[in-house]
Steps between C-alpha positions, in 0.01 A plus 500: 500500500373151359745276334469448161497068442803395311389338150765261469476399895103441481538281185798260638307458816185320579291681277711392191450128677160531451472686202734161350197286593258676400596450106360175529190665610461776241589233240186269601278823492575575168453181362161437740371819329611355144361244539102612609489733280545196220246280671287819478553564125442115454208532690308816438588526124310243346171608735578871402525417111209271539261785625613761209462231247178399630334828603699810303204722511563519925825726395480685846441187698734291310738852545428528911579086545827489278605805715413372827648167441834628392487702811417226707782270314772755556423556851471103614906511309623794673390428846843259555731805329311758765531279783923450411551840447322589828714250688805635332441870596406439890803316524707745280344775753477382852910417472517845328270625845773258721810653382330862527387374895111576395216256448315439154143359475357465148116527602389833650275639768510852451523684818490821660717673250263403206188590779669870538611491130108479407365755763735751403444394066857423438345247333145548231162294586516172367288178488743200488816506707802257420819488767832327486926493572430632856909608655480578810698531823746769689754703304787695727221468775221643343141292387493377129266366271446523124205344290405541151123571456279434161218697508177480222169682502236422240408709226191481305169276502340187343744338213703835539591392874870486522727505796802814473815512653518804699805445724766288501782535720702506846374573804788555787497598884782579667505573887619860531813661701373844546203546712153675399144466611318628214437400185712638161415409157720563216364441111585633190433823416187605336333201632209659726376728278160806551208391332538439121856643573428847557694743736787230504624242834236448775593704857388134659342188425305275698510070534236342709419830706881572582646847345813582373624829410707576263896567559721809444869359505621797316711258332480561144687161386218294698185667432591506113497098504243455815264654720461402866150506698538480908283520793795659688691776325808506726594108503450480160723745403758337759464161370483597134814683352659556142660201487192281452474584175825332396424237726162406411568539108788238580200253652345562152803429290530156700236396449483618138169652575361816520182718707681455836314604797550479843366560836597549873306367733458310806916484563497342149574604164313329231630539134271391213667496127368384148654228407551186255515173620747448704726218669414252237822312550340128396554367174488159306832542317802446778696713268320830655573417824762711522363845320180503661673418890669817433232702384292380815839586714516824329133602516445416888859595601493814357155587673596356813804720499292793440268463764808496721571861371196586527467500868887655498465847757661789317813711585479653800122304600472296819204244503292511794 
């Protein structure tokens, strides 16, 4: 089982070092920022008066300038409180990753869990893809990574174009004790519906030409929160049992989330949950060090931990 990182021993150790010297740093940002977004009043309010005191009749123009200028102005100030708060949470996280004997990487290349995670639709179409706080490494000798995903699709046409959130969440693979060969999904029930909802759960569904069937695990707890789809009926009712329910709701309630899915395949078990930002442990006020190190500790420990049960045999099972 992972060890949970000591709050008090992170904070009087090198990471509190740092965290000391970078006050000075977080101070300078704030006042940078203060400070261009005065030259920009000082700048762009006389020119923006001028033009609706010359030319009030131009109400949308006049409208679409003032707007993008104060736009422009509050971006060119924040970009030195972004950058410090960045800075902050890497170095907040990767001694959070140290003491938890994992890696952290703020940018993200999604790899073959998010690949199997979109063949499978654990996760909806989209159109712009964002990726960040990647944790990975080995956990009581099994594979580990974690990324959060921020997926958008866009709705609408012309001046109605918009871009909509349609995921946002964790993506995690974990490297699998038990062996299988096939390839076990597990959603929430009611998900794969007949046509128009008629005649109730599908008997199979289909994802780029592969089949899966649906599932009997005469197990009346399970199948009343999920239903399971598997191209081989006897390994997925070997690696699936009752106890994944509580397990997998306990995923959700770490992460605060909810829609868990998950699916078996390829000696790995990928787990996809719905999610608010997470690991957001930078901050420009030193004073929140403390509160948001421990909600970081708390939301990666906890999941780390689980994915350790997870991949726990049961009573009375040998793994091959």
């Amino acid at each position: 089982m992972i060890a949970r990182p000591d709050i008090d021993t992170l904070i009087s150790g090198p990471l509190g070092q740092w965290l000391d010297e970078q006050a000075l740093v977080r101070e300078r940002a704030r006042e940078l920022s203060h400070s261009r977004w005065w030259k920009a009043a000082i700048i762009a309010g006389p020119l923006l008066a001028f033009l609706w005191i010359v030319v009030p009749a131009w109400f949308q123009f006049n409208g679409f300038i003032t707007m993008a200028a104060a736009a422009g102005a509050f971006a060119w100030g924040q970009m030195p409180r972004t950058k410090a708060i960045k800075d902050v949470k890497v170095g907040i996280n990767q001694a959070i990753a140290r003491a938890l004997e994992l890696e952290y990487q703020l940018e993200v290349e999604p790899g073959a869990g998010f690949e199997v995670s979109r063949r499978y639709e654990l996760l909806p179409s989209y159109d712009r893809s964002r990726f960040e706080d990647l944790w990975h490494g080995d956990i009581a000798g099994h594979a580990f990574s974690l990324h959060e995903a921020h997926l958008k699709e866009r709705r609408g046409s012309g001046k109605n174009r918009r871009y909509v959130t349609v995921f946002r969440g964790a993506i995690l693979t974990i490297g699998f004790t038990r062996r299988f060969h096939g390839t076990t999904l597990i959603e929430r029930e009611g998900r794969h519906r007949k046509l128009l909802g008629l005649g109730g759960r599908k008997d199979s569904v289909r994802f780029d030409g592969h089949q899966l069937d649906y599932v009997d695990l005469v197990h009346p707890d399970f199948e009343d929160a999920f239903d399971v789809f598997s191209d081989d009926q006897v390994e997925a009712r070997y690696i699936v049992h009752p106890e994944y329910v509580e397990r997998l709701i306990a995923v959700q309630k770490a992460f605060a989330g909810k829609d868990i899915r998950a699916l078996f395949t390829a000696g790995e078990l990928v787990i996809v949950v719905e999610t608010e930002n997470m690991f957001e442990s930078g901050s420009l006020n030193a004073a929140d060090d403390r509160s948001r190190i421990e909600r970081t500790v708390e939301q990666f420990a906890s999941l780390a931990s689980l994915a350790h049960t997870l991949n726990e045999p049961e009573r009375g099972f040998q793994t091959a």
